[in-house]
Each structure stands twice: as structure tokens, then as C-alpha cells.
Steps between C-alpha positions, in 0.01 A plus 500: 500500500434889443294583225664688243315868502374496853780801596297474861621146559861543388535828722414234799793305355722781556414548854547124582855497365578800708339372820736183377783684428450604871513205651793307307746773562732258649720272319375340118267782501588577168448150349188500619384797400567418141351196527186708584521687216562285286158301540278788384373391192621651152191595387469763754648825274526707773631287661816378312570849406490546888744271595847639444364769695334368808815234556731819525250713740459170699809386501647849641207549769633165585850573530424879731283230747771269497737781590262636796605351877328187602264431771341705743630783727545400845634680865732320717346268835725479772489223812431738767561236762837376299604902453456581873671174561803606281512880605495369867753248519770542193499858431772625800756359577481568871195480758594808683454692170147482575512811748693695284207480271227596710686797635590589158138496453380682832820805364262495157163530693641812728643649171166498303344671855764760469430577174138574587557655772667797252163448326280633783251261486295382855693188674427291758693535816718792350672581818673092524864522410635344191672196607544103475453253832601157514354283824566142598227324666713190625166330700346520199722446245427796297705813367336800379611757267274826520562840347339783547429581086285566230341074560247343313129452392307184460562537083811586523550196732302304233749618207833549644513242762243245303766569193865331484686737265263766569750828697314787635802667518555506111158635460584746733789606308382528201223700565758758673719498197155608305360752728880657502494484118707210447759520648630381871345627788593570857277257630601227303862495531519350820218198406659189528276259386456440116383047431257455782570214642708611834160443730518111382826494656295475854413141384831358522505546885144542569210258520240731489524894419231746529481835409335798681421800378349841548526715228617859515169633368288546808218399266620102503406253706794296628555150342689230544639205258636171624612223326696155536665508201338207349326670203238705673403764722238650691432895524273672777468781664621566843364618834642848563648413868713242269568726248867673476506900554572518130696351218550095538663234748567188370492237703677146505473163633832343472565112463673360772831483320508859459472628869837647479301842354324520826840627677625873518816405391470308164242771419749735570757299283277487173380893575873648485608291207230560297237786574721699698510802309092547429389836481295484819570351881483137590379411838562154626337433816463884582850604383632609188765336353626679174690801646758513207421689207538427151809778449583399136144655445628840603704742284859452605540794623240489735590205726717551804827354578352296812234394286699352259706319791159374682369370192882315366486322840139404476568372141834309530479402918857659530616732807765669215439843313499480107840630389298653143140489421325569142177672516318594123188450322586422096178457223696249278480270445181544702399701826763394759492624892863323583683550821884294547670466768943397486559375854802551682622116557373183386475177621673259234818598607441352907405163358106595452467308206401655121251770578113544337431767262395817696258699347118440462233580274175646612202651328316809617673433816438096537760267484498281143837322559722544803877436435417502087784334323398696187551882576854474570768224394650287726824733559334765601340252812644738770192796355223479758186708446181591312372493141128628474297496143124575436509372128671230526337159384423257739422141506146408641632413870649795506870323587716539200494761196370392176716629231862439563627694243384760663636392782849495293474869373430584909835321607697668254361854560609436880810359434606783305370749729675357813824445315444903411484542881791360642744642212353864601585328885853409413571844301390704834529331753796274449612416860193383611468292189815353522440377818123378442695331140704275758208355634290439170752519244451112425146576388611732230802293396224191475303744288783501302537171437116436432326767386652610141226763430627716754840379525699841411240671743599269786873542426564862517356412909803262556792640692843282554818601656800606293882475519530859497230568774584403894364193669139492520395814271318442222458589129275440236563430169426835379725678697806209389408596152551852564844435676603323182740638270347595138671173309404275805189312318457246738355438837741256762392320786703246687316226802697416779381405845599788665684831358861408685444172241413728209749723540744179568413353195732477199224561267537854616848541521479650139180775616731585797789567257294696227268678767217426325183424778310161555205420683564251774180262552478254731179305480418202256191704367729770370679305263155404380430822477745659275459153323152630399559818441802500296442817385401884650486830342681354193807397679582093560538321822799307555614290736872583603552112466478517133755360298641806266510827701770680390485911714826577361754699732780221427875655537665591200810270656284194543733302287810629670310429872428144332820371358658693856271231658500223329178500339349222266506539151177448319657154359565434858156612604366293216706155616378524836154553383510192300668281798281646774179390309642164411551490849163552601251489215228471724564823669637739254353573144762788390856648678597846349704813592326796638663856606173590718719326800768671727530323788288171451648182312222401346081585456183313374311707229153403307409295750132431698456699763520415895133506501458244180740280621398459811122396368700296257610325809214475672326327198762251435494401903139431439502295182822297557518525932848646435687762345781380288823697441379561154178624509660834380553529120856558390612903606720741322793587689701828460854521626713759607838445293702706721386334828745313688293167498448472154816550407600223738238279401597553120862372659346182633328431153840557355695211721177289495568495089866476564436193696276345293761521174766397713269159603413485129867525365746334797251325721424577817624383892297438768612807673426735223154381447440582823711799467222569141238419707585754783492808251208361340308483843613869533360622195179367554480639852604859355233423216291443763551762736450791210183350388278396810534814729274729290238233437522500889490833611219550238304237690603575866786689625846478486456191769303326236766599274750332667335193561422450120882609469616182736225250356627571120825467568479189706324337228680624217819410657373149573399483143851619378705278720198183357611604141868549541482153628704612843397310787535613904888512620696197621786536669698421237296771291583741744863416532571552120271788492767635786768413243343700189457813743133481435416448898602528846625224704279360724404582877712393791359188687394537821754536784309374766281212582205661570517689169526138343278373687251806402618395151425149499816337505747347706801655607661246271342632241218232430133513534327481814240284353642185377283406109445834493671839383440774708437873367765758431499757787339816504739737292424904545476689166755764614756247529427234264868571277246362196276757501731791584829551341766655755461853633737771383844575615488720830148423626421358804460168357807458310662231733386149309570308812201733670239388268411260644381663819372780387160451543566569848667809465224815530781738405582292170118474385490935525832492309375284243138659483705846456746480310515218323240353186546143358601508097239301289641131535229265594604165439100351600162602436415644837828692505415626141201639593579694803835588283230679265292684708825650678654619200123672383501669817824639470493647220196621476357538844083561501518380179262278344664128473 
């Protein structure tokens, strides 16, 4: 208990609850703090009148401690055995990376003695040139790297090699930047080293490494440092007949996995990928080995045509000469040394497979990332050269950048300066672009396709052929624009296998007529291409397969010309429409009337193109094993009313309806269902014949073409004659067929026994087998009287009793190939077919289907 006027004792009271208040800072401090309080007794005055006041002081002392960081302040420990460990074996990602490293260090070394040697201070050995040697001891195992630098002292042994993390050359550096008031100096722009930890990199192929030095004072005794990499080292100075000249030679005793660096030839290997271009000769076993120069350190202006070839070569391995090169220096978005080469051929078009990126990165002259997939995209692969930054940040191996935004802003600054190049290439120079475009004119169109940031860059580099232009010369798409009349807003292309296709084609039948110019592609890509761009210099692509294009340039007399001709009416047009897609809903979404056509019956609009379908194809062969007829959606046809085969196939539809009311009304013989069944077959075969041959010749040719042609008529045939319900000819058929004038009587039999017996029957007319029937005989298409109706009056063929015979009869076949073409009558499948694809090529020959 206090006493209640002893102002000495309560004063102690006071400093107890603060030394309390101290120590329960933490959580319920403030409970128990009032409970402290609260036991002074009330007959201490000063007390009482004291309390409201010392829980507020005490409580907010407490609350500024509570606020105040915990514990103690403490430096990082590091492992040095688990460090060295990790530094040594999963830093790089390849061995060999280990000498590009130590010369990287030995360049640094003979940099700092350059420096001083502008200085004028006393060196050691001043007269020894400045240069790196690399020897390979193979009885011994060992391989030395010496230079002949600024070297080392026993402390800075002690600090720098003693100390992971701990770069000389960084000191170095900054210590120039502050003599030179800041900023960068001469002497350390061409310091590589910046982390400190490239000497560790001997440990990944080395056992042991030691380190001798003499230092370039003449005043210090020569040291050397060796160490197993196990943690610890040993440091101790060295007799002078084992002591380099000056500067420091590393030497290394390799495991025996790692022999390989003992011969020329793999040192050789790592030297010119990687350290070529130091500032100061390599010898390897007396000889020095990195000739070339680093040009793209040179103002372009002052490297020499034969340089530039020697050092392409060296860079890509190729015997060709670069048909451009780029040579510039840029400070955005960072220093840039950049050299680019454009070969003159590449290899993807021999078979070679997809080519590596071609450019590398190096830093003050040492190579960070050969082939970097970063500094240009992938359609520019054909580039080869050199990109060279000082400030750019790398990772601690040294083997990638560290920032790839950066990395970003440096693609798109050469992007745009290369694309800047070849335009001012194609404006002055045109022929030789042209013909350097016909070798890597995929790249750019792929550019097109892929890279969206540069895409209207890319396409004013595209050049096509034209229909207005001769075989083989080429336009671009600026000059077609300026061609273009003032209310021509739009920009039409047209792919075709070859330009006698394109120009073949009914889908430019209406260009020819109006004279207004196409571009004639003829690779898949370019479809893609114009699919992607859709749009240049404000004007639209269009295909000239589009459904819609009306030029203009029609006749005032059309309607005369059409009614003279016996065009379709567009109630006519409409009818057929209908019945051709009832026909074959699979195949055909629309029919209308179109006046883009003047020779052609019929064209496909809207639909995918030759390059979509046939991946369409390809897919559905690999998910299903086959590719059904219908793998195709539906197509929108457009017909010429005024052709000749539309008007006859609108005919056919007529008697086809005819036929069917008069089966409906009166019933129907035999002979006329067969007779209903014939024009039926015929209609599909024509329906047939006007829709497969584009699809065809889209896909392969007009071969192609007229394969699909035969196939869809077969089968549509067969399917006609299934649903008509007509089955093959009898005899008795036949006979009544004969009778209705619908077909020709029958061959002659044979009039010889060998011909029956060639035949299969008897020369009494029964089979030669008994049980079984034998086949029909062999019947020639010429002069089957069911497939071909009689020739005209007054050709050679106009005797019926020769018919039979002349197959044999050279002079008949030339008669009949010259002057005389069988009328659309095919009373089977096989004959409906071929009956199609001669009356497409007749009237319009070339054409499309």
C-alpha cells in the first residue's frame, strides 16, 4: 500500500506502470493496465487526481511502441557451399557457356589495362601485346586461359574471387562514370561483365581451378588462388618463374566427361559462336581465330562492300550475296547497333523444312541469344543478322533478356523500320524487287495473314498480276488503285490455277465485257490473304466470285437479243430454281438469274473458297475415313437465262411436269414411265453437269472438273431412274420404247461365228454355258444407236445399214469428230453425263463447268 503524502513513493509508482506499460504492449495490454491503476489506493490524492491523466499518457506511449517494427535488425547469411553449388550447376543452360565467360572476363581485364595505360601510370611488362590465349594441355588434362591485363592482387583475390556476387567489373565502372562526372565513359562501354559470377562457371567442367596472377603494378608480388569448388580456397603467392608476364591465366582441370574442350575444334566451335567479336585477338594454340569484325559497330558508311559480304557469309554459312542489307544505329527505344541482312533465296521452298529465326542478340559485342525468336516475328524468319545493345537488361546467365516488354517495343521499332526499307526498295528500284518479291513474296503475304499491327504496312509490298498487264508482270495494289476509274470503289481479285483458267473462267466473263481489271492469284495463301485484309486505302476487296456484281455495260436491246433467243422469263427462271433444288437439296441452297454471264450457263457465287474447301475435305477424310458427297453445304447457283442449256433444261422440267399430270389424271403405260423416266434421268444429268464443273475446276483443273461432272451425273441419274421407279431395259422394254419413238432399235447380231462365239453364244442363238447366261457383247459408244441418235442427212454416216461397222471405218470416226455433235438425248446415267460435259464445252469452251 502507498502511504497517502509520501509524493516520493507514488512518483516510483509512476515509473513502474511505465516500465509496465512497456512490456505489455502486445495484446490485453490495455486491460491490464487498468487493472494496475486501478489498485492504487483512494486515499492517495495525488494520486486519484492523477489517474485520468497517466492512463491517457500510458496508454498512447503504449500504442507509438506497439506501432514500432518488431524484433531485431538482422543481415542476410547465405550457404556458401549451397550458392557455389547452385551458381555452378543450374545457372547456364549450356556447359560450353563456361568459356564464353572467362573470355568475357579476360576482354574486361585488357580493357581496365587500356584505360590505364591513357593514365600514364608505371606497368609491368608494358611492351606485351594486349591479347587473350587459350592452351589445351591434353596429357594433363588442363586448359588455360591467360591474358595479358590489368590481373590481380592477393586482396583483390580475397574479395572478388572469395565473393559470389561480388563483379570487379561493376566497380570498375562505376568509378569511371564518377571520375568522368557521371556520365558513361570510354572505358566502360565495352565492359562486359556486370553480376560476378561468370568465373564460377569454370566449376561446371572443372575439378579444380586455380588462378594466377601478376598484377600490372610492378610493385605486386604475383599470387595465385586455387580452389575445388567445395566451399573453400587457398591463396599464396607464387614463384616468379611460375608467374604469368602480366595480367592472369586461369587454369582448369577438367572432369573426364568434359575432355571434348581439350580439342582445337570444339574450342573453335564455342569461340566463333560466342566470343567471336571481342575487342582484342584470340589465339588458340598459336593462331588467332576471330578475324571477322564486329561491322554493325561501325558507322554505315564506313564499312566496305566486301566487308559486308565476308561477314553475311561468316554469319549465315551461305556462298550467296545479300540481295539488300540494313545498316543503322537508333536510341529508342534504347541504344541499338543493328545490322539485317534479306538474302537472295531461301531454303523452304527446296523442301528444307520451316526455317529458324535469323537474327541474334549480342551485348557489347557477345552473343546473348543466337537465332532470338523475340526481335523479329516469325514472318520475317528469312532476316539474318545482328542486333547489339549495351543497356539492355539481362538475366544473370547472361542467355536471355530480362524485360520483355522491352523486348516488344525493340521488335516493333525494327519491324517498322524494315517495312520502311523495302517500300523505299520497291519505289526505286522496282525490277529488282519484283524479281527478289517472287522468291519471298509468301513471307509478306504470311505477314499478312498474322501480323495485324503491321498489316497495311505489309500490303502495300504485295504485287499480283492483272488482267490488263501481260503474263508474268506484276502490279501492286497501289498502282490497280490508280488505274481505277473515280466511281470504281472496290478492289477485285479472282484465283484460278493458272491465268489461261482465270481468264477462262465465267466469273470474269462480265470484267472482260465491262473492261474493268482483276487481279489473277493463284496460290491458296492469296485468298487468305485478301480474306484478311478486306480492306486497303479505304477501298473493299472482293472476290469476283461474289454473288451481286453488277459493272453495268448491258445493251440497251437486251430484251430484244433475249426474246430473239429464247430467253427465260424470270417466272421461268424462278420454276426451274424451285425444281432444280428439289432436285438436289443437298447440293443447291438458292437458283437465281444473273446478267454477269455471256457465254457460261451457269456460276457458283458466295461460296468457300478452293482453299477452304479443300481443308474442309481434308478434315472430314480424317474424322469419318471418307469424304461424303455432301460434305459441302448447300451453294447458290446463278444461271444464265439466255444460255442454250438452261433454256433446254427449263424444257425438260416442263415435260417432266407434263408427264407427271398426265400419270396423275389418265394413268400411265409401261412405256411412258420409262419414256418419264428417260427425261427425268436427263434433267438430272444437265442439273448435274451445270453444278459440279466449277466446284471442280476450283479444286483441280478442268480434268477434275470433269470427273466430278461424270460421278454426279452417274449418281444422280441412278437416283432418278431409283425414284421414277424405271428399272434396266428388257427386250420387251426396248421394243415398245422403239414403238413410242423414244429409242433406237437394237444392234445387229453377229454375222459370224467367231463374233458369237466372242459374244458368248451359239450360232443358234443360245448360251455357250448351259445354267448360265452369258454377258452382252462389247458394244462401242460411237455406235451404240441408244446412246447416239442418227447422224444428219449428207454426212458420211448417213447410211443406217453402215452403223453397224463403223467402228472400223477411220474415215467415218474424222467425219463424225468434225462435223458432226450428238444432241442432248441420254437415255442412261453414263450417257447423261458425258451428254453434259459435251454440251458445256460447246458452248462455252475454257469455260468453267
Amino acid at each position: 500500500e502507498t502511504p497517502p503524502n509520501n509524493s516520493l513513493r507514488v512518483a516510483q509508482c509512476f515509473m513502474m506502470l511505465r516500465r509496465a506499460a512497456h512490456t505489455l504492449r502486445r495484446a490485453g495490454f490495455a486491460r491490464q493496465v487498468r487493472q494496475t491503476t486501478a489498485q492504487a489506493p483512494a486515499s492517495a490524492p495525488r494520486l486519484a487526481a492523477a489517474r485520468p491523466l497517466l492512463m491517457g499518457r500510458h496508454l498512447a506511449a503504449v500504442r507509438h511502441l506497439s506501432a514500432q517494427p518488431e524484433g531485431e535488425m538482422h543481415d542476410f547469411q547465405a550457404e556458401t557451399r549451397q550458392l557455389l553449388d547452385i551458381v555452378t550447376n543450374s545457372l547456364y543452360t549450356d556447359k560450353e557457356v563456361f568459356l564464353r565467360e572467362l573470355i568475357s572476363n579476360a576482354s574486361d581485364s585488357l580493357e581496365k589495362l587500356r584505360h590505364l595505360q591513357t593514365t600514364g601510370v608505371e606497368l609491368a611488362a608494358p611492351d606485351i601485346p594486349l591479347e587473350i590465349t587459350i592452351t589445351a594441355d591434353k596429357k594433363a588434362g588442363t586448359l588455360t586461359i591467360a591474358d595479358s591485363g590489368i590481373g590481380l592482387t592477393k586482396e583483390e583475390m580475397i574479395n572478388l574471387l572469395g565473393t559470389i556476387a561480388r563483379s570487379g567489373s561493376k566497380a570498375f565502372v562505376a568509378e569511371a562514370k564518377s571520375q568522368e562526372g557521371g556520365g558513361e565513359s570510354k572505358a566502360s562501354e565495352s565492359i562486359i561483365g556486370q553480376f560476378g559470377v561468370g568465373f564460377y562457371s569454370a566449376f561446371m567442367v572443372g575439378s579444380e581451378v586455380s588462378v594466377a596472377s601478376r598484377p600490372s603494378s610492378p610493385r605486386e608480388a604475383p599470387v595465385v588462388w586455387t580452389s575445388e569448388g567445395a566451399g573453400s580456397y587457398r591463396v599464396e603467392t607464387l614463384p616468379e618463374d611460375k608467374a604469368p608476364p602480366r595480367g592472369v591465366a586461369i587454369t582448369i582441370k577438367l572432369k573426364n566427361d568434359e575432355q571434348e574442350y581439350l580439342e582445337t575444334s570444339r574450342l573453335l566451335e564455342v569461340i566463333k559462336t560466342h566470343s567471336n567479336f571481342v575487342n582484342f585477338p584470340i589465339r588458340v594454340e598459336g593462331e588467332v581465330v576471330n578475324t571477322v569484325q564486329a561491322v554493325w559497330t561501325n558507322m554505315p558508311n564506313e564499312v566496305a562492300e566486301e566487308d559486308h559480304k565476308a561477314f553475311y557469309k561468316f554469319l549465315t554459312g551461305s556462298f550467296d550475296d545479300p540481295t539488300y542489307r540494313l545498316h543503322f544505329r537508333s536510341d529508342a527505344p534504347l541504344d541499338l547497333k543493328v545490322l539485317l541482312y534479306i538474302p537472295s533465296f531461301h531454303p523452304e521452298k527446296y523442301g528444307g523444312g520451316h526455317m529458324s529465326p535469323g537474327v541474334s542478340l549480342y551485348s557489347r559485342k557477345v552473343l546473348i541469344e543466337k537465332n532470338s525468336a523475340d526481335l523479329l516475328p516469325e514472318w520475317l524468319r528469312f532476316v539474318k543478322g545482328v542486333v547489339d545493345s549495351e543497356d539492355l537488361p539481362l538475366s544473370i546467365s547472361r542467355e536471355k533478356p530480362q524485360d520483355s516488354r522491352l523486348l516488344k517495343r525493340i521488335q516493333t521499332a525494327l519491324v517498322k523500320r524494315l517495312l520502311k526499307f523495302l517500300n523505299q526498295k520497291a519505289t526505286k528500284e522496282s525490277d529488282k524487287y519484283r524479281k527478289w518479291f517472287n522468291e519471298f513474296g509468301f513471307f509478306l503475304k504470311e505477314g499478312v495473314c498474322r501480323d495485324f499491327e503491321h498489316q497495311a504496312d505489309i500490303a502495300k509490298l504485295l504485287y499480283f498480276e492483272s488482267s490488263t498487264l501481260k503474263d508474268g508482270e506484276l502490279t501492286s495494289l497501289d498502282e490497280y488503285i490508280s488505274r481505277c476509274t473515280p466511281e470504281q470503289q472496290e478492289i477485285y481479285f479472282l484465283c484460278a490455277p493458272s491465268r489461261a483458267l482465270a481468264e477462262a473462267s465465267p466469273y470474269y466473263e462480265t470484267f472482260k465485257a465491262s473492261k474493268r481489271e482483276v487481279l489473277f492469284v493463284y496460290n491458296a495463301i492469296d485468298d487468305f490473304v485478301f480474306s484478311n485484309l478486306q480492306t486497303y486505302n479505304k477501298r473493299s476487296i472482293k472476290s469476283a466470285e461474289t454473288s451481286g456484281i453488277d459493272l453495268g455495260g448491258a445493251d440497251e436491246d437486251d430484251s430484244a437479243a433475249d426474246a430473239a433467243v429464247g430467253s427465260l422469263t424470270e417466272e421461268e427462271v424462278s420454276a426451274l430454281g424451285k425444281w432444280m433444288v428439289s432436285s438436289l437439296p443437298t447440293r443447291l441452297a438458292a437458283v437465281k438469274a444473273t446478267k454477269r454471264l455471256k457465254e457460261s450457263p451457269c456460276v457458283i457465287t458466295d461460296h468457300e473458297s478452293g482453299a477452304l474447301r479443300r481443308m474442309m475435305k481434308m478434315v472430314e477424310q480424317q474424322n469419318t475415313g471418307s469424304v461424303s458427297a455432301d460434305f459441302l453445304p448447300p451453294q447458290t447457283l446463278e444461271v444464265n437465262p439466255k444460255h442454250p442449256l438452261i433454256v433446254k433444261l427449263d424444257k425438260l422440267r416442263q415435260q417432266e411436269r407434263q408427264a407427271a399430270k398426265g400419270a396423275q389424271g389418265e394413268g400411265t403405260s409401261e412405256a411412258e414411265g420409262e419414256a418419264k423416266g428417260e427425261a427425268s434421268t436427263r434433267g438430272y444429268g444437265a442439273i448435274a453437269g451445270a453444278v459440279a464443273p466449277p466446284e471442280g475446276q476450283l479444286q483441280g483443273g478442268p480434268q477434275k472438273g470433269a470427273l466430278a461432272s461424270r460421278l454426279m451425273s452417274t449418281s444422280l441419274g441412278s437416283a432418278a431412274r431409283a425414284a421414277s421407279g424405271v428399272t434396266p431395259r428388257s427386250p420387251a422394254r426396248r421394243a415398245k420404247l422403239v414403238t413410242l419413238g423414244v429409242a433406237r432399235p437394237p444392234p445387229s447380231p453377229p454375222r459370224n461365228r467367231a463374233a458369237s462365239l466372242h459374244s458368248g453364244y451359239e450360232a443358234g442363238g443360245g448360251p455357250s454355258t448351259p445354267g448360265r447366261r452369258a454377258p452382252p457383247p462389247p458394244v462401242d459408244p460411237h455406235s451404240d444407236p441408244t446412246l447416239h441418235p442418227p447422224p444428219p442427212s449428207g454426212s458420211s454416216h448417213s447410211d443406217p445399214t453402215r452403223r453397224g461397222d463403223s467402228r472400223f471405218d477411220s474415215a467415218g470416226d474424222e467425219a463424225r469428230g468434225r462435223n458432226w455433235t450428238p444432241p442432248m438425248r441420254p437415255p442412261t446415267a453414263a450417257a447423261s453425263a458425258s451428254l453434259s460435259r459435251s454440251h458445256v464445252a460447246h458452248a462455252s469452251p475454257g469455260a468453267r463447268g
